[in-house]
C-alpha positions as CSV (number, residue, x, y, z in Angstrom):
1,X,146.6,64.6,-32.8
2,X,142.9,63.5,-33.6
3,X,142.6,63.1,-37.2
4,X,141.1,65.4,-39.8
5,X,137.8,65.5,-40.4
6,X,136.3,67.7,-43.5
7,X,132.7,69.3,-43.9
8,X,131.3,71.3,-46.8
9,X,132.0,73.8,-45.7
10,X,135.0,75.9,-47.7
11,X,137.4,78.8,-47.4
12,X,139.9,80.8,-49.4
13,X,143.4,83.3,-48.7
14,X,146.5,84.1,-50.6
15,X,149.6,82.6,-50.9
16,X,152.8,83.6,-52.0
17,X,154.4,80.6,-53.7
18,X,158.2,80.7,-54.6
19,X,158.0,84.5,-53.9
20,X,154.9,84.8,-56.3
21,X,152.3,86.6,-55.1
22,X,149.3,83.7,-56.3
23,X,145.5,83.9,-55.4
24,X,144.3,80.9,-53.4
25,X,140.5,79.4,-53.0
26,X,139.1,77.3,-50.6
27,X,137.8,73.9,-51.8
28,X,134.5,72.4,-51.5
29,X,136.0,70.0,-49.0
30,X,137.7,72.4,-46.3
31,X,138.7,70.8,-43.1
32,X,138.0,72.1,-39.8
33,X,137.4,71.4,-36.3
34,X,135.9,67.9,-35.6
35,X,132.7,69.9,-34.9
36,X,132.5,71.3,-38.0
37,X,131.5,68.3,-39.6
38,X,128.5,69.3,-42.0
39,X,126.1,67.0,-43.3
40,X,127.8,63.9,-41.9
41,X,126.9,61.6,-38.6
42,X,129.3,64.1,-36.2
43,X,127.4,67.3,-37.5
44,X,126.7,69.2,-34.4
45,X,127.8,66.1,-32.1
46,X,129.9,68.2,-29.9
47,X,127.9,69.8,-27.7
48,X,129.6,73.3,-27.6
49,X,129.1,73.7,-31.8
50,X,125.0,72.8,-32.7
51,X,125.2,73.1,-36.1
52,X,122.3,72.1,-38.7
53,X,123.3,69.2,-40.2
54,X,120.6,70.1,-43.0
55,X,122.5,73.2,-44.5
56,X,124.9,73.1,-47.5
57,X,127.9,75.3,-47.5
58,X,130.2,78.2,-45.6
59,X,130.2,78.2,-48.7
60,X,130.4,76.7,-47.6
61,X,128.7,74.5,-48.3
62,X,125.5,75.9,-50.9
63,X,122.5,75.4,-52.0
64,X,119.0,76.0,-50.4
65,X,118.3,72.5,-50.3
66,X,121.0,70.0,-50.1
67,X,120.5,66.9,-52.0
68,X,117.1,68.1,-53.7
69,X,118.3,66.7,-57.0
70,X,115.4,65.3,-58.3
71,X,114.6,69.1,-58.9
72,X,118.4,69.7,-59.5
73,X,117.9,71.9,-62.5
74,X,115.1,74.1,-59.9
75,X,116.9,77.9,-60.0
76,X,118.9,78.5,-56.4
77,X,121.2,80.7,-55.3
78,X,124.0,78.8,-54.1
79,X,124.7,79.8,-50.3
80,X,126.5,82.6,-50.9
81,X,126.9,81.1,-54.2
82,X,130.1,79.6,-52.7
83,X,132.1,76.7,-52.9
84,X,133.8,78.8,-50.4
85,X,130.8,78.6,-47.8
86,X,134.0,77.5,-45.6
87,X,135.0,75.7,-42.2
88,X,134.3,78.9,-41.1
89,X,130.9,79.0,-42.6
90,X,128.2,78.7,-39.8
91,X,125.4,76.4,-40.8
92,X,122.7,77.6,-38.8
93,X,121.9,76.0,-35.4
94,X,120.8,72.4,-34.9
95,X,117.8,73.8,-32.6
96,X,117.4,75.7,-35.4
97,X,113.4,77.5,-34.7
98,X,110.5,78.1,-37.6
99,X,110.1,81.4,-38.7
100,X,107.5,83.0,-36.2
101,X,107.4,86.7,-34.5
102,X,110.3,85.0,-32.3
103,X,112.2,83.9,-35.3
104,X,112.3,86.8,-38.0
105,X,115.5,86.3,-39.5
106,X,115.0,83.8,-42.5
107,X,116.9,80.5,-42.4
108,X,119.1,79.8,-45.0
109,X,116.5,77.6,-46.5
110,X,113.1,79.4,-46.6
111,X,112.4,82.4,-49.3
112,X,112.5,85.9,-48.5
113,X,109.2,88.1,-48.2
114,X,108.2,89.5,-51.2
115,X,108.7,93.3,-51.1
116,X,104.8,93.5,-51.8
117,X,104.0,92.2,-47.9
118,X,106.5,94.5,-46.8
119,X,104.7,97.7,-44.9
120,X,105.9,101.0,-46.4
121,X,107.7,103.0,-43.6
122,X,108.2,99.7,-41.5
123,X,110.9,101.0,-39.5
124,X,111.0,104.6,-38.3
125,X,114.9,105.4,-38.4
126,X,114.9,104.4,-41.8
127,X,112.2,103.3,-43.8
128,X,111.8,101.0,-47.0
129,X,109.2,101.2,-49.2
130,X,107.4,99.5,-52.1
131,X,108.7,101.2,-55.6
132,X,105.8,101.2,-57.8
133,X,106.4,101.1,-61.3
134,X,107.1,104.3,-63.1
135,X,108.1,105.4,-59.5
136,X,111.5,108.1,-59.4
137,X,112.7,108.8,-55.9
138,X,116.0,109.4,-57.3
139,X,116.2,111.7,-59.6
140,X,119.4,112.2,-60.9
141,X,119.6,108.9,-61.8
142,X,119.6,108.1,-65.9
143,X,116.0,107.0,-66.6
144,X,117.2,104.9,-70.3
145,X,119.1,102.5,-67.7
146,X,116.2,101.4,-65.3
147,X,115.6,97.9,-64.7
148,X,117.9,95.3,-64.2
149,X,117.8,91.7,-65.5
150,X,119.3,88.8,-65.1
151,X,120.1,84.5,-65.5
152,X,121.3,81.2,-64.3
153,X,122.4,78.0,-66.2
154,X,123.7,75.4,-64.2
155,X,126.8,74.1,-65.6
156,X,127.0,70.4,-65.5
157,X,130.5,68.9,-65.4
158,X,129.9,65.6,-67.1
159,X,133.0,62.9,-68.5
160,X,131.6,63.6,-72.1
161,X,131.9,67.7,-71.1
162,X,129.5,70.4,-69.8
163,X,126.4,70.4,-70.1
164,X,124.3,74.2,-69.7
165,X,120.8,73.4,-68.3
166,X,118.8,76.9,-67.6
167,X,117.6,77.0,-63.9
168,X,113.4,77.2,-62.9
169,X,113.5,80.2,-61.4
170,X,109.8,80.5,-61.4
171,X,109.3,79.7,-57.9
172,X,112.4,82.1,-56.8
173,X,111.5,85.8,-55.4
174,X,114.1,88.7,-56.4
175,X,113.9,92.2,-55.5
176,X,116.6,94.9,-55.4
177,X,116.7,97.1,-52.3
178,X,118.2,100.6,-53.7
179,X,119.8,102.6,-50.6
180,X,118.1,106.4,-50.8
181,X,121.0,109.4,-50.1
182,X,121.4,110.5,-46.6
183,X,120.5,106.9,-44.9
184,X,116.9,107.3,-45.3
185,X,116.1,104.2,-46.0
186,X,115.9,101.8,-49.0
187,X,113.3,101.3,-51.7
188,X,112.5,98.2,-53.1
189,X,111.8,96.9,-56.3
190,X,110.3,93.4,-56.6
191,X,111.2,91.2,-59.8
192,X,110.1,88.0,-61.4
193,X,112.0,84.7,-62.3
194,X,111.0,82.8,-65.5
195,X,110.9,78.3,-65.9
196,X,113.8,79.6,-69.3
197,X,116.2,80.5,-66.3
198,X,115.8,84.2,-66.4
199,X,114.7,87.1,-64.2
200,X,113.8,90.6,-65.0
201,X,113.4,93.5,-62.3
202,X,111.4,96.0,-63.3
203,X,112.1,100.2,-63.1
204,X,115.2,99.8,-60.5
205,X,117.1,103.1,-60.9
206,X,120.9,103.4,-62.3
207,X,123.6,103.7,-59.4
208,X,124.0,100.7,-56.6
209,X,121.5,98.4,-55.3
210,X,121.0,95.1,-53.2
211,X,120.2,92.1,-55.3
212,X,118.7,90.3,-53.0
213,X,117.9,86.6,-53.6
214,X,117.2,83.9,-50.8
215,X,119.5,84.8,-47.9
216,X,121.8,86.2,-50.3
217,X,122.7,90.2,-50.8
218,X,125.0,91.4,-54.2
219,X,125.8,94.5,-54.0
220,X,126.0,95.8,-57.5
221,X,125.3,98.2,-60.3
222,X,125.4,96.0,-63.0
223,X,122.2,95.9,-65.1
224,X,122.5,92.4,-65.8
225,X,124.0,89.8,-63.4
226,X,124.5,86.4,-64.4
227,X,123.9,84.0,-61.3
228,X,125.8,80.6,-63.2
229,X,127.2,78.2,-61.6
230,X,129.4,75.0,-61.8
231,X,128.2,71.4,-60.6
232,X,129.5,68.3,-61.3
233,X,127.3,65.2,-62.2
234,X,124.5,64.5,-65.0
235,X,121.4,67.3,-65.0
236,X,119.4,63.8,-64.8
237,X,120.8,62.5,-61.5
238,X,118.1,60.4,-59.7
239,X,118.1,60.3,-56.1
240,X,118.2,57.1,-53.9
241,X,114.9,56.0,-51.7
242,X,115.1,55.3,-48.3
243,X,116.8,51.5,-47.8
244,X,119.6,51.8,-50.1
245,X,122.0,50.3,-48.9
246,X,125.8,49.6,-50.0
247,X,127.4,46.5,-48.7
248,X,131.1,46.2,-49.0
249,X,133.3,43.3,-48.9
250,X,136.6,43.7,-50.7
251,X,139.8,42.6,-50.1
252,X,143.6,43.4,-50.8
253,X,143.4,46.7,-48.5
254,X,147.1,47.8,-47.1
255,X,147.4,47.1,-43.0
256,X,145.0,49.4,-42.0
257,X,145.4,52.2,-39.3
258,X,142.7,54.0,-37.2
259,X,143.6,56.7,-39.0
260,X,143.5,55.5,-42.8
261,X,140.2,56.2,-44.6
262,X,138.3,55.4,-47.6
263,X,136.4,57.8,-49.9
264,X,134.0,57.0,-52.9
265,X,134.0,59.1,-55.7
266,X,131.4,58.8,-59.1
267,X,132.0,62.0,-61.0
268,X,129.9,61.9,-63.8
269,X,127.0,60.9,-61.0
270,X,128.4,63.8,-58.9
271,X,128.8,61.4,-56.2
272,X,131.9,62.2,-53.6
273,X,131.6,60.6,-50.6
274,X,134.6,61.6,-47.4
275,X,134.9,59.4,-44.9
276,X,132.9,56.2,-45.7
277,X,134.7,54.4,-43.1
278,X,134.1,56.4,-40.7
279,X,130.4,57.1,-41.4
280,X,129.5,53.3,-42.3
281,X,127.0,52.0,-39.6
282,X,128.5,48.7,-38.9
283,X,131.8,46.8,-40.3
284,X,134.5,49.4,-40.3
285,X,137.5,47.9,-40.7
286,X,139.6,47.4,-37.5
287,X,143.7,48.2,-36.9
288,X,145.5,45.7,-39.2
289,X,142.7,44.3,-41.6
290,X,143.3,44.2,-45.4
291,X,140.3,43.7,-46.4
292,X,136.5,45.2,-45.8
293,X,134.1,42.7,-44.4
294,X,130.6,43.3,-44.0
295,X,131.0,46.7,-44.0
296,X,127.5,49.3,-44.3
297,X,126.7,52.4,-45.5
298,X,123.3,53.9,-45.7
299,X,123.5,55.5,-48.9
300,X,120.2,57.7,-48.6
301,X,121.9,59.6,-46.2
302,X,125.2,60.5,-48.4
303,X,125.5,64.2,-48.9
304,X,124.1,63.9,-52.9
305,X,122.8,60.2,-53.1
306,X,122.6,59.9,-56.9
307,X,122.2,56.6,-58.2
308,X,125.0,55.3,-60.4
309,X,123.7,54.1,-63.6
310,X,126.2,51.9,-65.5
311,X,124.3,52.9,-69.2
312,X,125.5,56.2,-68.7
313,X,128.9,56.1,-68.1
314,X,128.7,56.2,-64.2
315,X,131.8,54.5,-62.6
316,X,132.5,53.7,-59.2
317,X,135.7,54.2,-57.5
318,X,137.1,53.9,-54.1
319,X,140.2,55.2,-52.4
320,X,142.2,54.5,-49.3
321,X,143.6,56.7,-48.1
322,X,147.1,55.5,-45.5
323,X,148.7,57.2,-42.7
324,X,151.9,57.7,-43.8
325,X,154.6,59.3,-41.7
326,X,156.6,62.6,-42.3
327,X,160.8,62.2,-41.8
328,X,159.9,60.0,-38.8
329,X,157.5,62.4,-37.0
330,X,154.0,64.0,-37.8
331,X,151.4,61.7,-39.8
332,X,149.9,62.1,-43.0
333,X,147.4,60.4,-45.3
334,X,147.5,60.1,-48.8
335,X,145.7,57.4,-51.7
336,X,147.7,54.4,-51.5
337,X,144.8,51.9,-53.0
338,X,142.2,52.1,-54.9
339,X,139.0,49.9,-56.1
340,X,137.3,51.1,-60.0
341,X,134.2,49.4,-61.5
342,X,132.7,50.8,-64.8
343,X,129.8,48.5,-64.6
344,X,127.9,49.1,-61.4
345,X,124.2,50.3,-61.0
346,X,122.7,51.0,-58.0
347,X,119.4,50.4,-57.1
348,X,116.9,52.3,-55.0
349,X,115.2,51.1,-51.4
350,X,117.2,48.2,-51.6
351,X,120.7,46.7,-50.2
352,X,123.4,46.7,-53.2
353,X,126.9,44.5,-53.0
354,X,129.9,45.9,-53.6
355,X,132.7,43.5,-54.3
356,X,136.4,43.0,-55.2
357,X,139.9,44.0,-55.0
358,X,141.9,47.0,-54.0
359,X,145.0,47.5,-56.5
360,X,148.1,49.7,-55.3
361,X,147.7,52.6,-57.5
362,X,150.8,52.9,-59.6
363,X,150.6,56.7,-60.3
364,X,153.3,58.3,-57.7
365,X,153.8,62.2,-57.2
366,X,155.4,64.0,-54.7
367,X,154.6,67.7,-53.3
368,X,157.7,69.8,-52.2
369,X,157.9,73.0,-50.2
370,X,158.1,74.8,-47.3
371,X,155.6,75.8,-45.1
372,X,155.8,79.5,-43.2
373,X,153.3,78.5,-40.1
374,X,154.4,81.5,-38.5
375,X,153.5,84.2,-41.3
376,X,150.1,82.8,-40.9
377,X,149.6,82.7,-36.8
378,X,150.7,86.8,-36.8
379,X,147.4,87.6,-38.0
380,X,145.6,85.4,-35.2
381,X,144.5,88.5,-33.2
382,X,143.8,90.8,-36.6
383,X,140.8,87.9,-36.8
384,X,139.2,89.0,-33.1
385,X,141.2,90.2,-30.0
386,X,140.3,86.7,-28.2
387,X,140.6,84.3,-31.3
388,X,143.0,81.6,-30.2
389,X,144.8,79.2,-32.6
390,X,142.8,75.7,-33.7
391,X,144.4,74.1,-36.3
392,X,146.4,73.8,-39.6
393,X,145.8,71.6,-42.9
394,X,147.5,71.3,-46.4
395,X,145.8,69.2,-48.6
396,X,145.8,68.1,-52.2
397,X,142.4,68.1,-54.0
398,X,140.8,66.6,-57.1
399,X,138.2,68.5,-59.7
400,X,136.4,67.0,-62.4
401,X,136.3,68.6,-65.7
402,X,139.9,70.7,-64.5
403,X,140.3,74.1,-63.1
404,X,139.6,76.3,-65.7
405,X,135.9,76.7,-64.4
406,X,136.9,77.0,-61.0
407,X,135.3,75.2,-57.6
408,X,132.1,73.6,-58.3
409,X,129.1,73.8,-55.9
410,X,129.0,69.8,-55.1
411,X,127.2,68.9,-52.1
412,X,129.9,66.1,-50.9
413,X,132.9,68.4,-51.5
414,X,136.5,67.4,-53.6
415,X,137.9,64.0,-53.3
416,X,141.5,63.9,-51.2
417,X,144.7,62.8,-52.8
418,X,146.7,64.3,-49.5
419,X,145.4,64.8,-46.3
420,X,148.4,66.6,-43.7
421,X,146.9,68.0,-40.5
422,X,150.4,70.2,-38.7
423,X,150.4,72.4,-35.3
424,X,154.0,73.5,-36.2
425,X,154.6,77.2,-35.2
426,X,157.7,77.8,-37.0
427,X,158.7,76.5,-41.0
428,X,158.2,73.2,-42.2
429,X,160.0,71.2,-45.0
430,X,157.8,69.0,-46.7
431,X,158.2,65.9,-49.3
432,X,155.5,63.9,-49.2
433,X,153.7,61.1,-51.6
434,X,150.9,60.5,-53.0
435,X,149.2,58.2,-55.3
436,X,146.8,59.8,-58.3
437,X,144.0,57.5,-59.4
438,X,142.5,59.9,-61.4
439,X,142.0,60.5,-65.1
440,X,143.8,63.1,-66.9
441,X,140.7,65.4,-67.3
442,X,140.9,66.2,-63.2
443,X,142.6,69.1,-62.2
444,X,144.8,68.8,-59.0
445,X,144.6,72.0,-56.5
446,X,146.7,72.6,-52.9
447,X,145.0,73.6,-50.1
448,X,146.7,74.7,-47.0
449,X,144.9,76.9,-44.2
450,X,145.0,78.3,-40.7
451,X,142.6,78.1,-38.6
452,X,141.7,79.6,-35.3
453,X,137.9,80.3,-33.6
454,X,136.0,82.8,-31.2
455,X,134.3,81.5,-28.4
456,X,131.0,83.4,-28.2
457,X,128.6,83.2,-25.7
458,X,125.0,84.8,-24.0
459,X,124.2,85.7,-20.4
460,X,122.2,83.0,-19.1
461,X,119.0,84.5,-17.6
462,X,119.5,83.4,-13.6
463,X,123.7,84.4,-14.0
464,X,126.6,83.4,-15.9
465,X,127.5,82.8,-19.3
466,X,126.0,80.3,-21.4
467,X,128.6,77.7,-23.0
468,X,130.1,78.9,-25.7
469,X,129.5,78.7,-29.2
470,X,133.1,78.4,-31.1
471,X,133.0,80.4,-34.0
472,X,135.5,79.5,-36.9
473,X,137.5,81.6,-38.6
474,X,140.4,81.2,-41.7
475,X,142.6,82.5,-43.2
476,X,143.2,79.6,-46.2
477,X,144.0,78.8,-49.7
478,X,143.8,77.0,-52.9
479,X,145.8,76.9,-56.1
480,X,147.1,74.6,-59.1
481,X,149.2,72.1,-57.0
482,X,152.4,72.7,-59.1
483,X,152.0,76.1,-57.6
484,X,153.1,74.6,-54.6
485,X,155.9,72.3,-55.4
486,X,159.2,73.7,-55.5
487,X,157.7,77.0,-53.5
488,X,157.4,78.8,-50.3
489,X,153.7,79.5,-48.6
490,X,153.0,82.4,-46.8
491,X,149.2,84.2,-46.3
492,X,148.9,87.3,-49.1
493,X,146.1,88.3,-47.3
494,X,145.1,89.6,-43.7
495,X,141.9,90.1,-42.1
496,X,140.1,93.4,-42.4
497,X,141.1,96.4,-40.0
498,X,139.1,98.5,-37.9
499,X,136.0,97.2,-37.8
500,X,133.2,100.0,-36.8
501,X,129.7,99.4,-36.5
502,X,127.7,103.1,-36.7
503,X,131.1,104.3,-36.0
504,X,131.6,102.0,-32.8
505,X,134.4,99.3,-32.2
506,X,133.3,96.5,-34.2
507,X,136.0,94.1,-32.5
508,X,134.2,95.0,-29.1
509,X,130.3,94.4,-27.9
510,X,128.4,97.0,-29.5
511,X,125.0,98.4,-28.2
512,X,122.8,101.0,-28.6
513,X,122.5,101.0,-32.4
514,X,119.9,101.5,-34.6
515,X,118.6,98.7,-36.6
516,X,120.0,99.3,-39.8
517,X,123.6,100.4,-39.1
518,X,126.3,100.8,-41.3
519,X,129.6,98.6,-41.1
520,X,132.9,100.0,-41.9
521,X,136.3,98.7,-41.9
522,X,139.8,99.1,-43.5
523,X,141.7,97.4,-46.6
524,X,143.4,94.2,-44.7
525,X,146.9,95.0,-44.7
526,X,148.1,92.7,-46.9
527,X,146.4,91.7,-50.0
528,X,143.8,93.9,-52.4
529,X,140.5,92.4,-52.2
530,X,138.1,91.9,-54.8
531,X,135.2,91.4,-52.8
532,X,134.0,91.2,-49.0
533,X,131.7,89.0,-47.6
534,X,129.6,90.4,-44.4
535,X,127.7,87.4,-43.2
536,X,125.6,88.0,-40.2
537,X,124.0,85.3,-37.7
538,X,121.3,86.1,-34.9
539,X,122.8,85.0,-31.5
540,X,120.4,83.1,-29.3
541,X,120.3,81.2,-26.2
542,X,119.1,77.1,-26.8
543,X,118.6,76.4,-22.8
544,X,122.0,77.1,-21.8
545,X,124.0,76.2,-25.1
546,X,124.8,79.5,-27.3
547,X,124.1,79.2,-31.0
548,X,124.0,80.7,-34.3
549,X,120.4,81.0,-36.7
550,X,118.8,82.6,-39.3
551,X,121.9,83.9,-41.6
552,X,122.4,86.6,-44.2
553,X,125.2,87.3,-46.1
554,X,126.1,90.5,-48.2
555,X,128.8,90.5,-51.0
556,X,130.4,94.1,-51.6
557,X,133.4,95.5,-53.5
558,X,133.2,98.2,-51.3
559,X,134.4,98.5,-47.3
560,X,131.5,99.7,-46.0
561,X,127.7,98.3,-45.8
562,X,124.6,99.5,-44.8
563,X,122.4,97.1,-43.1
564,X,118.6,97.4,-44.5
565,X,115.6,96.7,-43.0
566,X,113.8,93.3,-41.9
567,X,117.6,91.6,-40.4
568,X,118.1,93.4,-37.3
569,X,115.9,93.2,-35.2
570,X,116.0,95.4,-31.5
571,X,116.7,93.3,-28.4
572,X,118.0,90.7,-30.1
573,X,122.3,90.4,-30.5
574,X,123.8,89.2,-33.7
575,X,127.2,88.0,-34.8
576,X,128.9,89.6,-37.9
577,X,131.5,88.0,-39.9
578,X,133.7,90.1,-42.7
579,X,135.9,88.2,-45.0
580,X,138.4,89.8,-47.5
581,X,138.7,87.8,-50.9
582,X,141.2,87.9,-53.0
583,X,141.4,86.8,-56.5
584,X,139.7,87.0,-60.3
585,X,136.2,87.2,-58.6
586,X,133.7,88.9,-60.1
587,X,130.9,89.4,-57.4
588,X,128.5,92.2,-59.2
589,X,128.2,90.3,-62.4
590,X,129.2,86.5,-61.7
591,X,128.6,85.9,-58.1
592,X,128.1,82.5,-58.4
593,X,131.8,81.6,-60.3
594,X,134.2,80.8,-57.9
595,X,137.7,80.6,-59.4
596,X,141.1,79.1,-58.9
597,X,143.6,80.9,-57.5
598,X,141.9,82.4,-55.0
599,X,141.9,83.3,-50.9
600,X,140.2,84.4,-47.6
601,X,140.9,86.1,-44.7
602,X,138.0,86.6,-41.7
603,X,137.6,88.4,-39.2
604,X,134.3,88.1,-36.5
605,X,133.4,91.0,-34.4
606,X,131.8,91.5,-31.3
607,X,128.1,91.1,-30.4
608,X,125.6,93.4,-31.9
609,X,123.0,94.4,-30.4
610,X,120.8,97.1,-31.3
């Protein structure tokens, strides 16, 4: 088996741990497909996924611009505000077009139109207007609670503790979209963010609306919702120039193995790094070195190139990870070694040395328990009638700062204690080892997930089918790793039932809509979700490759949606995703906070095309 490769992408499901029912989260790290790669040299490199190797998160994955730190503390929704943007969350496609009359879905990282430029009675089968202030379509609404209002504050994780910075949301557009009774349409109400990190929309009627911010839909009745979020690093990060360079030459590594890796991780810099060996562009180390020689890394390109700076307590570590073996059969990989300097400082558009010895981390632990592959495969074909199986991963993960605030939103993902990629099909008896570098302010979360994907595809205009793009789809978790020692996983939650879109099969290719249909579906059958994603791509043909652009994603409590205006467009097809979440989420107030536990099940539909 190839070995695992991880993009920023993240994902979340239930387990049941010892018997326990216990919510599960994906990590900022999630594995997936070797395609999946995100924001690393492979992103996109298999021809059958393009994926744009620009976009954060699913979410994974997760902020409008990746890496934009010198304007870190600039307000953003983070995609989907979620550390959970998932393997399975699409970035949009690497032929990804400008916004033009043959591109009118917004990219993930372009603002929405303000509801001003939006015609009143745009679309005949259901309209959406302009609300002018003072304006009462609905009126049996409570006029005392109009308006809604809101903040963010981005919530540094630093070694010396957090640090609340308000977002600049001057430059951000908000509007709610309020659905009018009978499916006539939606009126919108346009807001205004502030540079002290809040917004305010004006007049917007009691009862549900869309928040809608970015590419991102709320669906909430709260009057104020506090957009928050966790990242690690200093509010003060500055990013590397083009030219910086690290050089490596250090010695004392254990035998490596083609499949070992090494990872760098600076947490108060919120630098994490996967795969450096793999990325570097000259020097890896080959089968049997112990030491790195020459070995180099374009640092400009790392997914949050933040300069260490020595004066203010920045450290540098690095970890390889060996291939160990399981009782004699599959492989895993876990920190054996590890390389720590307090007083490094990088420096910008120009090559830095990095030199010195591994030490064998002394710091042993083990992780116990038994893992139920089969509970998870029954629910293959509750994700789509033609999903077939891809892979399987447990992993253990590291967060700064603890768990208590849950997953942050960090560009490079979690740093790997325990990497174990399995296609087993029936239980699994694990006790494996792992070495923990880190300090005792990390806190240490399991991962395991299932993963299987949905080849979708277009009619090519001469005949035939274009190749395929292979949609992912999970059904993965997180949780306190002594949750999973001693224990027994299973899934605790299954994909959504029943999909219908304007009361048609959703699981099948649906046609002859209108253009703002509504999406139903059923509880999953296990599990009681707190929230549902919908998360919808258009489908387009780039030359005889199918791919995904120009995504929108809608968080709802409830198991329906109405689409609104401006995202489907006739003659066009779209993909729709719908995951069930499970967990202390609250997505009408905090949809930014991601906690631990916590879990994910998906499900993708059929083609829509209205």
């Amino acid at each position: 088996m190839r070995p695992l490769r991880r993009s920023r992408y993240t994902s979340t499901t239930w387990l049941i741990l010892g018997g326990v029912a216990a919510a599960v989260q994906g990590c900022g790290a999630l594995f997936g497909l070797e395609e999946l790669e995100v924001g690393g040299k492979d992103a996109g490199a298999d021809s059958t996924n393009p994926i744009d190797s620009t976009v954060v998160r699913d979410t994974s994955a997760a902020m409008d611009s990746a890496g934009d730190v010198e304007t870190s503390n600039v307000g953003f929704l983070p995609d989907g505000a979620e550390p959970l943007g998932n393997a399975g969350d699409v970035a949009d496609s690497g032929a990804r077009e400008d916004a033009s009359a043959d591109a009118p879905l917004h990219d993930a990282d372009t603002q929405p139109e303000r509801a001003s430029d939006v015609a009143v009675g745009s679309e005949a089968d259901a309209p959406i207007d302009v609300a002018p202030q003072g304006r009462d379509d609905h009126a049996d609404t409570d006029v005392l609670q109009r308006g809604m209002s809101g903040r963010q504050d981005i919530h540094w994780v630093t070694k010396n503790g957090i640090v609340d910075v308000p977002a600049d949301l001057s430059a951000v557009t908000f509007e709610a979209l309020v659905p009018r009774a009978n499916d006539s349409g939606f009126d919108v109400y346009p807001g205004m963010g502030y540079r002290e990190g809040t917004f305010t929309i004006p007049d917007v009627p009691a009862g549900t609306y869309y928040l809608h911010v970015g590419n991102s839909h709320t669906v909430t009745a709260a009057r104020f919702v506090d957009l928050s979020y966790y990242r690690t690093g200093r509010p003060d990060g500055e990013v590397a120039g083009e030219g910086t360079i690290l050089n490596f030459n250090l010695s004392n590594l254990n035998d490596w193995q083609s499949t070992d890796e090494l990872q760098l991780i600076s947490s108060n810099a919120g630098v994490v790094i996967l795969g450096l060996a793999r990325d570097a562009s000259q020097g890896s180390p080959a089968p049997g070195a112990t030491e790195v020689k020459g070995m180099r890394y374009d640092y400009s390109l790392a997914p949050n190139p933040i300069l260490l700076d020595a004066t203010k307590g920045d450290e540098l570590m690095l970890t390889q990870l060996t291939t160990r073996t399981v009782d004699g059969g599959p492989t895993y990989q876990a920190i054996d070694r590890v390389y720590f300097e307090s007083t490094f400082t990088f420096k910008s558009g120009v090559s830095n040395e990095v030199l010195g010895p591994f030490f064998p981390e002394p710091h042993s632990m083990s992780l116990k328990t038994t893992w139920k592959h089969g509970d998870f495969a029954q629910y293959t074909a509750a994700t789509s009638p033609s999903a077939t199986y891809s892979s399987q991963y447990l992993a253990v993960d590291g967060i700064a700062g603890g768990l208590a605030h849950g997953e942050t939103a960090d560009p490079g993902g979690f740093p790997d204690l325990l990497l174990y990629a399995s296609d087993a099909m029936s239980d699994e008896v694990l006790n494996l080892s792992y070495q923990n570098p880190f300090p005792s302010s990390y806190g240490l979360f399991g991962r395991v997930g299932f993963m299987s994907q949905v080849a979708i595809s277009l009619p090519l205009p001469d005949g035939g089918d274009g190749l395929p793009f292979q949609m992912p789809a999970t059904i993965v978790g997180d949780t306190d790793v002594t949750n999973f020692n001693n224990s027994t996983i299973t899934a605790a939650v299954s994909p959504i039932r029943n999909p219908l879109v304007d009361g048609k099969d959703g699981f099948s290719q649906v046609s002859g809509i209108t253009t703002t249909p509504t999406i139903t579906w059923n509880a999953p059958a296990r599990g009681i979700p707190s929230q549902y994603v919908v998360t919808l791509w258009e489908v387009f043909l780039n030359g005889d490759q199918t791919a995904l652009k120009g995504k929108r994603r809608f968080a709802t409590t409830q198991t329906q949606l109405r689409i609104p205006p401006r995202v489907f467009e006739a003659g066009r097809h779209y993909l729709v995703r719908i995951q069930a979440f499970v967990g202390a989420f609250d997505p009408e107030v905090h949809p930014s906070i991601w906690p631990l536990p916590a879990g994910q099940a998906d499900a993708i539909l059929g083609l829509v095309s209205p």
